[in-house]
N, C-alpha and C positions, 0 to 999 in steps of 0.2 A: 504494500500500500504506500504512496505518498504520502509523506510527510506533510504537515500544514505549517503556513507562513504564519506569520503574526496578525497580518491583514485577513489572511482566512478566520483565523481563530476568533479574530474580533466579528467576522463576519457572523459565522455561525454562533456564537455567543450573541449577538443581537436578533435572530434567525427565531433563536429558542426562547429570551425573555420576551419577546414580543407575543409569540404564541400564547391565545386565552381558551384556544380550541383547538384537542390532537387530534387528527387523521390517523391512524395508525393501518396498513397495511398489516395480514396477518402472517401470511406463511415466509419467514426470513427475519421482521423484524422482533415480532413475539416468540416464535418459535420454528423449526427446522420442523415442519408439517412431514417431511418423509425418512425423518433420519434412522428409522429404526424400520423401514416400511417398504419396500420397493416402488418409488413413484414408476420406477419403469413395467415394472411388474401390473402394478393398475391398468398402465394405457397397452399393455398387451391384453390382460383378460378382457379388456373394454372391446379391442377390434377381433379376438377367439368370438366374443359375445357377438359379434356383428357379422362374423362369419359362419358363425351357428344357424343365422338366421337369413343366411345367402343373403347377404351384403357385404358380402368381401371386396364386392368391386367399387363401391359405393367411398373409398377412399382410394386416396391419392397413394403412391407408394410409400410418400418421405412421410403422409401421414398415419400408416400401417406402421411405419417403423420408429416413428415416434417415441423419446421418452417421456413426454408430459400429457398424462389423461387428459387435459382441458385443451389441450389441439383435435385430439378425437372428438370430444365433443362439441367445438365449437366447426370442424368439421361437417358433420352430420348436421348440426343447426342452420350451417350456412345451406346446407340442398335439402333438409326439408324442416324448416322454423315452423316451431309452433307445434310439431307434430305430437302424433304420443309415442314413437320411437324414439324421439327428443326427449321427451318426461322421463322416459322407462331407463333412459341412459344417463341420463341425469339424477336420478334416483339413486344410480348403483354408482355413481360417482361418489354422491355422498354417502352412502354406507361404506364406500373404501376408505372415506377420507375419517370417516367417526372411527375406524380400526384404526390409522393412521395413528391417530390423536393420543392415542391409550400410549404409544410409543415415541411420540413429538421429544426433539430435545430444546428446552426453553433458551432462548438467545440468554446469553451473558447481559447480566444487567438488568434485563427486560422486566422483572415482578417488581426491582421492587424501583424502578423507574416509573413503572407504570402509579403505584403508590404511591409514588413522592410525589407526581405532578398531580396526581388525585388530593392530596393533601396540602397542596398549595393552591388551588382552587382552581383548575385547569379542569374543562370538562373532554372528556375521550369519548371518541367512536371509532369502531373498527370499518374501515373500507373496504373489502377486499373480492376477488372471484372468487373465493370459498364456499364450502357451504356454511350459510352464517346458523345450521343445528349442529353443525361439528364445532365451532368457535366457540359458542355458547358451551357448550360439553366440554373444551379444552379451557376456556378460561374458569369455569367453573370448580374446574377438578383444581386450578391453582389457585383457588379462592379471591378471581379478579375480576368474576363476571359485576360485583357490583360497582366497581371502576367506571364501567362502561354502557350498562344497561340503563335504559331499553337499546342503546346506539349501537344496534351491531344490522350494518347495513351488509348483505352477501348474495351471492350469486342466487334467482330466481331462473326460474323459464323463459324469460326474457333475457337469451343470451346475447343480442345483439348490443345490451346495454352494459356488458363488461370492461372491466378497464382494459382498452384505455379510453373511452367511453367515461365520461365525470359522472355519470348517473350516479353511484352511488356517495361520490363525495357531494355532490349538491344536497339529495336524500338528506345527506347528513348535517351540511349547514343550517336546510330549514327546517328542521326538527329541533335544530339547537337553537337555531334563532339568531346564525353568527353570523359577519362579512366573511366573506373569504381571507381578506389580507389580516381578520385577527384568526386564521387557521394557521396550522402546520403540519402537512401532510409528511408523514414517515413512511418511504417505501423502496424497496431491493430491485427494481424492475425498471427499465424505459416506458413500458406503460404503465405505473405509477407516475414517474416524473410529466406525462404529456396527459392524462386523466388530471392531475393538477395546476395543470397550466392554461388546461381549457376550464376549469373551472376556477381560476382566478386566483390558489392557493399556492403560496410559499412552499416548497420543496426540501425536506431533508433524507438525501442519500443513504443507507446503509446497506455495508457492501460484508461479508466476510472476508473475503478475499480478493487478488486481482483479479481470477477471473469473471466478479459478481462485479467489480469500480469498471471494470472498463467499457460496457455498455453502458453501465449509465453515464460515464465522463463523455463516449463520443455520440451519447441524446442530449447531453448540453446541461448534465446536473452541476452544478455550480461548487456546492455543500456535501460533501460524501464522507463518511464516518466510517471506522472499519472495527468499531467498540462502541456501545452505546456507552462508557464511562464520563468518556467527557461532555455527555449530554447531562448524565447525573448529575456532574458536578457543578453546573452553569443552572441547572433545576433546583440543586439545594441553595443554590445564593439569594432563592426565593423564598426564604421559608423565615 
């Protein structure tokens, strides 16, 4: 990871005391949704499933060979939206992703970040393509769903409104009642960064690693962290 300037640091440090409202993307910045879980495994049984049911041909090759289920699905949504082969597949996503969860490993930082900015009077909502009954169940089980609740805005049947699509960080400003420029969207993906940008929202990066910074550096994220610590420590100056 790159190192940060003094100018970054001051950047991001005003980035985060400004924020009155978190955006938090879910799988990367709360937790590693497949660490213990085969994501690749998922979006194979997802296209066995489709080939069970002679639609083998019904995807593309590089989308058969896919490691991430939500290509498959969003896939199939693009040639037949709306359907209930959509529902049915969309269903068994989320029951992969509720298994998942049971074995998620918690980002560094992240519980009691999430706390602390709960405790300084930050209100949070989660944004994510998820399914927002597996989020609920993962933040639950770390005892963070009241952090966050009701605002856990996640992936519906209306795929075409995933990020990088703002629907659900919008969802989430006017349930909270916030401008966008008092948000700050936390998220691991270039369609986090551009989902926030169409919706008017300040951006903060996190990456574990180079291979997770350098997409989002060449979408043009500004702010990219590779430890949410030094988000803690700029949170506790609030308190």
């Amino acid at each position: 990871m790159t190192s940060q300037t003094g100018k970054e640091t001051d950047g991001l440090r005003g980035l985060i005391t400004r924020a009155r409202v978190v955006l938090w993307d879910f799988d990367g910045p709360i937790c590693r949704l497949f660490a213990g879980y085969s994501a690749e495994g998922v979006a194979n049984d997802l296209v066995e499933w489709l080939g069970g049911r002679g639609l083998h041909e019904l995807l593309k090759e590089s989308e058969r060979e896919t490691v991430d289920p939500q290509v498959v699905l969003r896939a199939v949504d693009c040639r037949h939206p709306g359907s209930d082969l959509v529902a049915e597949l969309e269903e068994r996503l989320t029951q992969e992703e509720l298994k998942a969860a049971a074995s998620a490993m918690p980002t560094a930082y992240a519980d009691i970040l999430i706390r602390t900015w709960t405790a300084v009077g930050a209100r949070l909502a989660i944004t994510t393509n998820n399914s927002p009954r597996m989020v609920r169940s993962y933040l639950s089980g770390r005892g963070l769903l009241d952090c966050f609740a009701p605002h856990v805005y996640g992936r519906t049947q209306d795929l075409h409104r995933l990020k990088p699509d703002p629907h659900c960080l919008n969802q989430a400003l006017r349930a909270i009642g916030a401008a966008p420029q008092a948000a700050l969207m936390i998220g691991d993906a270039p369609s986090d960064l551009i989902a926030a940008r169409e919706a008017g929202v300040p951006f903060l990066g996190y990456a574990r690693n180079e291979e997770k910074e350098r997409p989002l550096r060449k979408a043009g994220a500004e702010h990219v962290v590779s430890s949410l610590l030094p988000v803690l420590e700029v949170v506790r100056t609030r308190t």
